[in-house]
Structures are given as structure tokens and as C-alpha cells.
C-alpha atoms as one frame of an Amber mdcrd trajectory, in Angstrom:
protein
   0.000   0.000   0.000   2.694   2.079   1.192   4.213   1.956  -2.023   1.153
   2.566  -3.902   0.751   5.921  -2.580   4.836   6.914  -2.909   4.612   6.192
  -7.309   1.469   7.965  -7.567   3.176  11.328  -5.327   6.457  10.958  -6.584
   4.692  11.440 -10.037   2.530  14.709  -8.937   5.441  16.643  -7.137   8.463
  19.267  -8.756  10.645  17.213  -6.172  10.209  13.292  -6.221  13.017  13.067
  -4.012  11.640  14.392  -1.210   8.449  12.207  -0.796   8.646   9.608   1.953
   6.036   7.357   3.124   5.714   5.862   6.720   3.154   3.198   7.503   2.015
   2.150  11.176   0.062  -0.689  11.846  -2.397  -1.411  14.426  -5.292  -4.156
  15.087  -7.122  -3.642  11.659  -6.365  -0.151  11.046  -3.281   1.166   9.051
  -2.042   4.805   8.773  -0.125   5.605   6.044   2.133   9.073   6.828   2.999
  11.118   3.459   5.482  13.462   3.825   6.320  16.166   0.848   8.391  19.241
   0.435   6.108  22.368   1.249   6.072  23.645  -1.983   4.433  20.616  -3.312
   2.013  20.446  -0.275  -0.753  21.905  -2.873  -0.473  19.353  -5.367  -0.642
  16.628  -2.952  -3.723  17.812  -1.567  -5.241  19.247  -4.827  -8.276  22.107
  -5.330 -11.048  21.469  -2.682  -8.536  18.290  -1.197 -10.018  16.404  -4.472
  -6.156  14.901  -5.126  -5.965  13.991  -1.644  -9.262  12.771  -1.320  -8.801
  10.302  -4.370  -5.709   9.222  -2.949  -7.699   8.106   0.257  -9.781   6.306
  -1.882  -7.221   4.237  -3.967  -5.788   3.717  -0.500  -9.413   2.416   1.442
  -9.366  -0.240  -1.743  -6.320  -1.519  -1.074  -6.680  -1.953   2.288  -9.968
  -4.156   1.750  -7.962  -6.867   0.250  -6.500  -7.110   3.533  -9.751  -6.298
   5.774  -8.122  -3.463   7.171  -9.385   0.210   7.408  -6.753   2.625   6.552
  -6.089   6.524   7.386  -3.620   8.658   4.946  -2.022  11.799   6.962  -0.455
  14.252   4.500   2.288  15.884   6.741   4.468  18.927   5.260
């Protein structure tokens, strides 16, 4: 999963190199931390948090192949 979400920001962001993705597990829950430069914050999140919404949502699928609820914090 974790890896999921690092290609797809890596490929929105001026500077790839700077994304870096955490993952904590716990029970049946799993938060995934994304971490971006500042300046690429906005394009992370996306107008109206529609980027970061969709990125939730490719993440909540992949986490009900392993019947586990997931949580994406976008951290600057």
C-alpha cells in the first residue's frame, strides 16, 4: 500500500526526491504518513482536497484486500 501511494506522489510533485512514506500498523487499522516538500504540499492535496481525497480512496481499496481500514495523513 505504502508503495502505492509513494509512485502515484512521486509522479505529482516538482521534487520526487523528497516524498517519503511511513506506515504504522495497528489491530485492523493502518495509517499511512505522506510526507512532501512544502512547496508541493498543494499538489498533494489538490483544489477542494479532491487529489488527496482520491488518494484516500485508492488507499481504502487496497486496504480491503487485507480487511483493514486505513487513514492517509499528509504531513508537510
Amino acid at each position: 500500500m505504502e508503495d502505492l501511494i509513494a509512485v502515484i506522489a512521486r509522479s505529482l510533485v516538482d521534487e520526487p526526491g523528497a516524498v517519503k512514506v511511513s506506515r504504522s500498523d495497528e489491530e485492523n487499522n493502518v495509517t499511512i504518513e505522506l510526507t512532501v516538500a512544502a512547496e508541493d504540499l498543494g499538489k498533494v492535496i489538490g483544489k477542494q482536497g479532491r487529489t488527496a481525497r482520491a488518494l484516500r480512496s485508492i488507499l481504502a481499496a487496497a486496504a480491503a484486500k487485507e480487511d483493514k481500514r486505513s487513514r492517509l495523513e499528509i504531513v508537510e
